[in-house]
N, C-alpha and C positions, 0 to 999 in steps of 0.2 A: 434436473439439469446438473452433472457433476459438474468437477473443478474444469476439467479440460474442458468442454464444450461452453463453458462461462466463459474463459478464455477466450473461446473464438468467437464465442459472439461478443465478447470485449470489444474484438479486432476490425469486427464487422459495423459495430458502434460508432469506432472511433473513422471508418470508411465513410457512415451515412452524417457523420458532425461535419467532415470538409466537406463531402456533397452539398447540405443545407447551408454553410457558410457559404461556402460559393454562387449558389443562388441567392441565397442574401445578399453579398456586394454585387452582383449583377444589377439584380432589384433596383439598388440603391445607385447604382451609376447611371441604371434609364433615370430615376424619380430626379436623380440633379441635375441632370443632362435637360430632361424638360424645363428645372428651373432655371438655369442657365440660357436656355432658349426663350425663356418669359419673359429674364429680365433684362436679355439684351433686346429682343424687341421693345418692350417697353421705353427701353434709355434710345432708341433711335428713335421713335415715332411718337415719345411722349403720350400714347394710349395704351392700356392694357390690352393686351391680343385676346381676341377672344373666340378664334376659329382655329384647328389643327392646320389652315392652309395658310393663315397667316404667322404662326409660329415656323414651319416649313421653309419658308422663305428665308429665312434665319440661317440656317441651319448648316451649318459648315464642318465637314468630314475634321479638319485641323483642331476643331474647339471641341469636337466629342472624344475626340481620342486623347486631349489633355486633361478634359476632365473627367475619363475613365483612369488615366494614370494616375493623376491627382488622386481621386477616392480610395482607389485601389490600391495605393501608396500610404494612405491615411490610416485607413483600416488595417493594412498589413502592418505595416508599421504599428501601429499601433495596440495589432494584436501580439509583437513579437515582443513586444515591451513588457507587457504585462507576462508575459509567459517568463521573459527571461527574468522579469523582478521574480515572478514563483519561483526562479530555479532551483533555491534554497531548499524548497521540497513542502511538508506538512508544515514543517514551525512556522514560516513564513506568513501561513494561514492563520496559524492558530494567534500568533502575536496583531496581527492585523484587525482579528475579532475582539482582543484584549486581554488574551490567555495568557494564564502564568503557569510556568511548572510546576507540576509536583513532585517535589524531590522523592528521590525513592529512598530517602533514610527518616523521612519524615513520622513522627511516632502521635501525627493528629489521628484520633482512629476515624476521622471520617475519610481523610485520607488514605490511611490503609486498608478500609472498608473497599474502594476504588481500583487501587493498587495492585492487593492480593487478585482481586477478578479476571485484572487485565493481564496479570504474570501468570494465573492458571490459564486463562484460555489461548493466551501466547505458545506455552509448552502444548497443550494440544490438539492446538494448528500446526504446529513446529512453523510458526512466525518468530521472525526476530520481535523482541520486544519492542512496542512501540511508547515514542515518549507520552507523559501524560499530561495534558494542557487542563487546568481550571478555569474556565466560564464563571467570572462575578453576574450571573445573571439567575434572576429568581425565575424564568421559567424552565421547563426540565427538557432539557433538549441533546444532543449529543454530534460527534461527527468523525468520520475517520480521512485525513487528509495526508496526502503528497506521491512522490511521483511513481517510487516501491515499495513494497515491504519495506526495505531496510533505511528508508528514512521516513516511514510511516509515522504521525501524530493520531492519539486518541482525546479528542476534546468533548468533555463532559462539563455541564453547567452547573453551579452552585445549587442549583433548586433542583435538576436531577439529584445527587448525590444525598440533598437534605430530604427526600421527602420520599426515594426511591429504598423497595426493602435491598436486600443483598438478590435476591435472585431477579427480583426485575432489573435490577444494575446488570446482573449477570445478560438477562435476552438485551438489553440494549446497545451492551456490548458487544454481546456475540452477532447480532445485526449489523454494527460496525465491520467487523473483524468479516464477515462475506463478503463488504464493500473492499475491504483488501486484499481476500484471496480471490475474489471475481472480476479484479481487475477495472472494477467501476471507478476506485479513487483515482486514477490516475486519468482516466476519463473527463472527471467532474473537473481536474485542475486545468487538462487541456480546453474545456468548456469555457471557463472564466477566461482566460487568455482570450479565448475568437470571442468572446460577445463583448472585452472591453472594445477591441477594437470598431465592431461594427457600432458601439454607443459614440465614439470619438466626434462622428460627423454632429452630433446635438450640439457636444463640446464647442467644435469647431464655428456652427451657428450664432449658439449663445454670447462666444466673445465676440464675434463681429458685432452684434448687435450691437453690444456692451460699449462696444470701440466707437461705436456712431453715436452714442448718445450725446456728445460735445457739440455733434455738428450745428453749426449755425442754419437755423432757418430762413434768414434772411438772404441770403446770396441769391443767384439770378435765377434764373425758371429752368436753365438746361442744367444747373448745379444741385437745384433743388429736386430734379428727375432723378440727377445721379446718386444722391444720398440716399431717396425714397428708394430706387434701384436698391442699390447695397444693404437697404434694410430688408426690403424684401426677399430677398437673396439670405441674408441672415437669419431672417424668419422659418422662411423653407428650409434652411437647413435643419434648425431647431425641428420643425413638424419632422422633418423625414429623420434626424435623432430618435423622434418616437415609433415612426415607424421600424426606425433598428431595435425600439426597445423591444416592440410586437414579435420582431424574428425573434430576437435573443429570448422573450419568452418562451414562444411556440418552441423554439430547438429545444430549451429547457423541459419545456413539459413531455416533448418527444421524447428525450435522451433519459427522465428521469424515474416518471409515475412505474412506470413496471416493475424496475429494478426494488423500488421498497418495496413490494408486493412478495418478490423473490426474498428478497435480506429476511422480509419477516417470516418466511417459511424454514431457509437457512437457518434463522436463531433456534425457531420450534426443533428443528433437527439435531442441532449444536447440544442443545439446551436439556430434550425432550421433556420440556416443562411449558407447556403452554400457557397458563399459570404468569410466567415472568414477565415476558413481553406481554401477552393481552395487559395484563395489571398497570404494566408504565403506561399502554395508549388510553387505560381509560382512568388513570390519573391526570394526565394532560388535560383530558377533557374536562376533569373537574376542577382545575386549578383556573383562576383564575386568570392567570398572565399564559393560561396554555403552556407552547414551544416558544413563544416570540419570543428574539432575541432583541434588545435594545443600542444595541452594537453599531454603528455609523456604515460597517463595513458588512453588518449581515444581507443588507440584497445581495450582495454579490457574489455571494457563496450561498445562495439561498436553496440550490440543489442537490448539493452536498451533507445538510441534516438529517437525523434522525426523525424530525417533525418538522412542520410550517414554521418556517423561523422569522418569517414577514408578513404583514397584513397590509398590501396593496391592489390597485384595481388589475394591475395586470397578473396579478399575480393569484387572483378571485376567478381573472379571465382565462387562466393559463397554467393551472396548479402543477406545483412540481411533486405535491404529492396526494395521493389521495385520501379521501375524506377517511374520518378517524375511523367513524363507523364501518366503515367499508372493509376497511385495515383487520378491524377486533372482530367482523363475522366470519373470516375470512380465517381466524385463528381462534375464535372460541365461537361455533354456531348458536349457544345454547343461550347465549349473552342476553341481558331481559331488555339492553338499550340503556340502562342509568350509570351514568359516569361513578367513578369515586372520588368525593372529597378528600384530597389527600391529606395528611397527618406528619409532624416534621419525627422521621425515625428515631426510635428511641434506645434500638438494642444497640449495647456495646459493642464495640469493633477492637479490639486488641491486639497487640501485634502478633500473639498467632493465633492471629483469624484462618491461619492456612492450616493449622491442625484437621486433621482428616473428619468429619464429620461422621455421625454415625449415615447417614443417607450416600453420602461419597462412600463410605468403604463398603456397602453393599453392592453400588455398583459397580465398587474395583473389584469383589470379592473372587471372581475369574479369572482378572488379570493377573498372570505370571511372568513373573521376571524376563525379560529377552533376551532369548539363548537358550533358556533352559525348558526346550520342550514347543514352542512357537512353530507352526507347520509353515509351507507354502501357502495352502489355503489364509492364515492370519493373514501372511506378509500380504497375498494377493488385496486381504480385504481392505490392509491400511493403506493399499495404493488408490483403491474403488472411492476410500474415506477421505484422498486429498481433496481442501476445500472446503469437506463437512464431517468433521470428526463427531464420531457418540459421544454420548454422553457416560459412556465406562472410560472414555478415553481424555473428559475432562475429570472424571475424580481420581484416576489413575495419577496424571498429570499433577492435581494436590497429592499424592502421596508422595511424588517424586521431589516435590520441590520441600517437602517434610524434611526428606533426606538428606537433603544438600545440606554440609556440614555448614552451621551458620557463622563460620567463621571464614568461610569461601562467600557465602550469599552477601555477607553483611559488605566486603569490599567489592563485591561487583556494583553495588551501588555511586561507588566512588572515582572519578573519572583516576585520581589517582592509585589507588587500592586493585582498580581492576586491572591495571597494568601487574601489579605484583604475584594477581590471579594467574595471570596467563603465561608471566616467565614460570611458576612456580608448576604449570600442567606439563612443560617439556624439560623441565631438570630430568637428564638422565640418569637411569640405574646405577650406570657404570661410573664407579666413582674420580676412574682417571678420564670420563670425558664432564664429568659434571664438576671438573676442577677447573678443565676451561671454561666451560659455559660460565661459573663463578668469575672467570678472570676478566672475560667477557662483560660482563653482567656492571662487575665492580668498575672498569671503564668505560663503558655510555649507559648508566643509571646516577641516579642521584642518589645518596647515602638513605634517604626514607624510604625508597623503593626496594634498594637493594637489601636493609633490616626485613620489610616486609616480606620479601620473597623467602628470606630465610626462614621467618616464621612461618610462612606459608605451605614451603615445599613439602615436611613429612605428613603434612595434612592430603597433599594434593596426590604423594605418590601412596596413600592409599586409599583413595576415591573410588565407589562403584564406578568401575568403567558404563553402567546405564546410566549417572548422572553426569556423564560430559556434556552432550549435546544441549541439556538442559540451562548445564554453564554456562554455555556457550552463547544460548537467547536471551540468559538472562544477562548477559555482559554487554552487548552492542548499546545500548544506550546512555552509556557513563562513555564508551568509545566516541559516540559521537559528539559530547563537548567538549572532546579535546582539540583543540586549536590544529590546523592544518600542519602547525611546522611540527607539533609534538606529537601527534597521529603519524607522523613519518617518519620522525624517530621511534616512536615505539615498534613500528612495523618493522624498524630495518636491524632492531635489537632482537624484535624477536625472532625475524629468521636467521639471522647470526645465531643464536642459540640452537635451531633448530638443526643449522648447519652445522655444527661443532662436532658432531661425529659422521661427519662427513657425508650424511644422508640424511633422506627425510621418510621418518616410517609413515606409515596409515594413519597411526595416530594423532601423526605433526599435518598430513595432508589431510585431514577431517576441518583441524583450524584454520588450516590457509584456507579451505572452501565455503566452511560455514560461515565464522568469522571472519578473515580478512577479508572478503568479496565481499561481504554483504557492506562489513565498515568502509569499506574501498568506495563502493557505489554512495555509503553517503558522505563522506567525505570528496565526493569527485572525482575521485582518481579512475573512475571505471565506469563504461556505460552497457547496458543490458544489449546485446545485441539483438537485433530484430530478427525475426523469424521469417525466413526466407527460405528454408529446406521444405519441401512437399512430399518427397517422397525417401523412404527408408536408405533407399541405393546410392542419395546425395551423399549421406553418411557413412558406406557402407566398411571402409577402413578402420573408421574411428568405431562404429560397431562393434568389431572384429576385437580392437585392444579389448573395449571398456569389457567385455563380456570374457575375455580371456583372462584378465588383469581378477575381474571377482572370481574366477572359476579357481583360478591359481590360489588367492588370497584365503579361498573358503577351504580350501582343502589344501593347502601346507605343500608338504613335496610329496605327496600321492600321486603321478602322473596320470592314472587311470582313473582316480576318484574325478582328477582334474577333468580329463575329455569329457567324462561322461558326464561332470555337470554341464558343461560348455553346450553338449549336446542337448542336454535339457532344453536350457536356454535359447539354443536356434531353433528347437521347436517350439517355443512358446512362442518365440518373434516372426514363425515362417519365416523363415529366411534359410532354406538349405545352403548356398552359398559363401555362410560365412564359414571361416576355417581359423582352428584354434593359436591361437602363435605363442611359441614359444618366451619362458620369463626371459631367456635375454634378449627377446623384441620388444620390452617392454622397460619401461622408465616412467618416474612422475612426471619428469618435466612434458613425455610424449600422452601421458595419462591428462594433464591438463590442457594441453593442446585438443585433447581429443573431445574432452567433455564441454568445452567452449565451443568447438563447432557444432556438437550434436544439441548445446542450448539452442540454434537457430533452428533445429525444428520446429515445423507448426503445431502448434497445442495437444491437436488430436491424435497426434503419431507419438505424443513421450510415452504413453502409458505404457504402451506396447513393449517400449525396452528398458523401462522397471519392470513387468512383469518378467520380463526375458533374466534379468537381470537377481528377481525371487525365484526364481526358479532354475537357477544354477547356485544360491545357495543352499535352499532345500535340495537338493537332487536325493543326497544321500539320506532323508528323513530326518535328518538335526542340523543344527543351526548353530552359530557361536553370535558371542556379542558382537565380536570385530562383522563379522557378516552384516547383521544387520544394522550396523552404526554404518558400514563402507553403504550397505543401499541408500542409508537415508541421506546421507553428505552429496549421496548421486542427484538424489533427487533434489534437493536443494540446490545441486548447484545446476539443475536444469528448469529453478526457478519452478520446483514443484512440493511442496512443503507438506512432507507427508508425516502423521501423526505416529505417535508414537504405536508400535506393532507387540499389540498383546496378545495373549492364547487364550480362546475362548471354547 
């Protein structure tokens, strides 16, 4: 299953979760509604009913439709509650289970052991960087939480980390990292939301009970029916709590067992080391505290892990994942069945641990620079790889991040420093427009930012233009704890800057796409729009630009190079009908307009116009960087995060 079709059947998931919630409160509005008809018989005739003809008689159209509203009120409500407390995204999660950051400047090497993993396999997903939560918990567990990529949390547990080598860290992560480009984490958070809610009616039992416990026994025989009433009535609530626990299981084991089955296939691919992941699952097995987590808050996210992260009956009755053994035959056949005692890791971790390995640079050993020499065939293939990047394209990824001058890496870790990153990528050339951007810069910066930028700029203007994007991922997570007012200022500095020569190149609209969207979405300012386009023709204008706009970009003022890639490109997308427009029908601001609406495409129609999209800038047999940087920023901002494209 590639990335697109994970997608849709994301889409399809998240169809069949309101389907089975909805038959759950249904459920649940008949199971109250009969008690509600128990206990008012009861309280009139002072005997338990004990025939459907006798509860029948009861029964009045006015008291069912209130307390269909009621439940249904409860539940909703109380699902909306929960969701909107998520809205914060992954942290939310991770703080709730007990997770603390790990800072990304941190020089513990078990730390950077974790770290580096998660910033290689980031770059070759072309995922924004996700933050990194610590688990004080000694069994080895992990979990990738919140709503996008771009306020995605990676939560790994103390006894993962301690006991896990580097490349099983590597398949646990990379199993995570599926869970976020297969669009299951945002899944799992809408889960949590619908099942608080359908648990609320136990809630709601329990304190009634609680609230009756004062009542006098002594009062008269119709008072002493009504308390007994009311208790009863509080009791059933409570049972039929449990019967919500049963749905919220069962949807759990529905929505969940398969998906691990897929993530560990996806890691074996990520990874192609089978070796990593089988190794964690049957460390688990030997550990004595297993996956459990000891967490107050771990049922509740209990479908969300790496491993069993609870040991209950419903949860024995209703697993959200399957058994380990199942898992490890399933990715090592040859396996004899005996777990491994695991051992607390003893090799050093240094901070460069991201030093290219000799095993990495064999498999980068193919990889060529981008631009120089990369067919249509690569481009097509890095499109085929969104979701599940090789394994040349995660040690690619290490040699990339080798490269980043570490005087740009070391301030992306810094919510302050990485602001300095980012004015110092758009100082321009021209030294009378980069006098204003200074003047700029020196009026809404603060005197540390503004030292830093200077130190930064002659670094930044001469940067492989192949390690932008990589700056790029590696930057969003120092963006995101910046406070909302100062995320708004920075945003509004830096398109002032960008604006200062009075336009915006390719190069400035790469960041407004990769980065500020992605930061935008988690800081709030922006929400993914849903995908509602079915077929090619919804979009067929906006088509038109994006495919003219790259035809134009790839081939300079060649007007004939231009058509003729253009033409490529409508035959790659079958679409005879689109027709080339000329650069002055074209603008960013109508460039971004265009790529927002062709993001609502359905999953399965994006590929079509990347490919349409490689194949107008190979037309002519080569390729520039700016080419394939304008595809990937495409793809990104169609919310498809395509790996980096090397020549093989």
């Amino acid at each position: 299953m590639n990335f697109f079709e994970a997608q849709d059947r994301a889409r399809r998931h998240t169809v069949r979760l309101v389907v089975l919630f909805i038959l759950a409160v249904i459920g649940m509005i008949a199971l109250v509604n009969l008690l509600v008809l128990w206990v008012m018989a009861y309280n009139q005739t002072g005997q338990a009913p004990t025939t459907v003809a006798t509860l029948l008689k009861h029964f009045r159209w006015d008291t069912f439709v209130t307390v269909a509203i009621g439940v249904g009120a409860l539940v909703l409500g109380g699902s909306t509650y929960k969701i909107l407390m998520l809205a914060g995204g992954g942290r939310v999660i991770a703080e709730a289970l007990g997770g603390s950051i790990i800072v990304r400047n941190s020089t513990d090497p078990m730390h950077r052991k974790i770290l580096n993993v998660v910033e290689e396999m980031a770059i070759a997903s072309a995922l924004p960087l996700p933050t990194v939560y610590l688990l004080n918990e000694s069994g080895i567990n992990a979990f990738a939480a919140g709503w996008t990529p771009s306020d995605a949390v990676i939560g790994i547990t103390r006894g993962a980390v301690k006991y896990l080598s580097r490349d099983e860290l590597q398949g646990v992560i990379a199993h995570e990292f599926s869970h976020i480009l297969n669009g299951d984490m945002r899944l799992n958070v809408r889960l949590t939301g619908v099942l608080h809610g359908i648990l609320l009616l136990g809630i709601a039992g329990y304190y009634l009970m609680r609230s009756l416990r004062y009542a006098r026994s002594g009062r008269s025989a119709r008072g002493g029916s009504a308390v007994l009433a009311l208790v009863a009535l509080g009791l059933g609530l409570f049972v039929i709590g449990y019967v919500g626990t049963f749905f919220g299981s069962w949807i759990k084991a529905m929505v969940s067992r398969q998906r691990e089955y897929l993530g560990d296939a996806s890691a074996v691919r990520f990874t192609r080391n089978q070796e990593g992941i089988a190794g964690a699952l049957k460390k688990i097995g030997g550990l004595r505290s297993g996956s459990t987590l000891e967490s107050p808050a771990a049922a509740e996210f209990s479908h969300a892990y790496f491993a069993r992260g609870v040991s209950s009956l419903m949860e024995s009755l209703f697993a959200t994942h399957p058994p380990l053994d199942e898992r490890i035959r399933r990715i090592d056949p040859t396996w004899d069945g005996r777990f491994t005692e695991p051992k607390p890791e003893t090799s050093t971790y240094v901070l460069d641990d991201l030093a290219v390995r000799p095993e990495d640079s064999e498999r980068a050993r193919q990889a060529t620079a981008i631009g120089l020499g990369v067919a249509m065939a690569d481009a097509v293939r890095a499109i085929d790889q969104i979701g599940q990047p090789s394994d040349a394209q995660v040690g690619y990824a290490r040699e990339l991040l080798t490269k980043i001058p570490d005087a740009l890496k070391r301030e992306t870790h810094d919510p302050y420093g990485v602001r300095a990153v980012m004015y110092a990528l758009v100082m321009h050339a021209d030294p009378a427009v980069q006098k204003v951007q200074w003047g700029l810069l020196e009026e809404r910066a603060d005197k540390g930012t503004y030292r830093k930028t200077e130190e930064l700029t002659p670094i930044a203007a001469t940067l492989d233009r192949r390690l932008r994007l990589p700056l790029l991922d590696l930057s969003l997570p120092a963006l995101r704890e910046l406070t909302a007012t100062q995320y708004r200022e920075f945003r509004e500095t830096l398109m002032a800057l960008m604006r200062a020569d009075k336009k915006i190149d390719f190069g400035e609209w790469v960041i407004q796409r990769v980065l500020l969207q992605r930061a935008d979405e988690a800081h709030g300012l922006r929400k993914r729009p849903p995908a509602k386009f079915g077929m090619l023709g919804d979009v067929k204008p906006e088509c038109e630009l994006l495919l003219s706009l790259v035809a134009h970009t790839e081939h300079g003022d060649d007007s004939a190079a231009a058509a003729q890639a253009f033409d490529a490109g409508r035959k790659a997308i079958g679409a005879a009908a689109l027709n080339l427009l000329s650069r002055q029908d074209m603008s960013l601001r109508r460039l971004n307009e265009a790529v927002d609406k062709i993001g609502q495409l359905k999953p399965l129609l994006k590929p079509r116009l990347l490919k349409a999209c490689a194949a107008c800038i190979a037309a002519d047999g080569r390729t520039t960087v700016a080419g394939i940087e304008l595809l990937r920023a495409v793809a990104s901002s169609l919310d498809c995060p395509m790996p980096p494209v090397i020549k093989t």
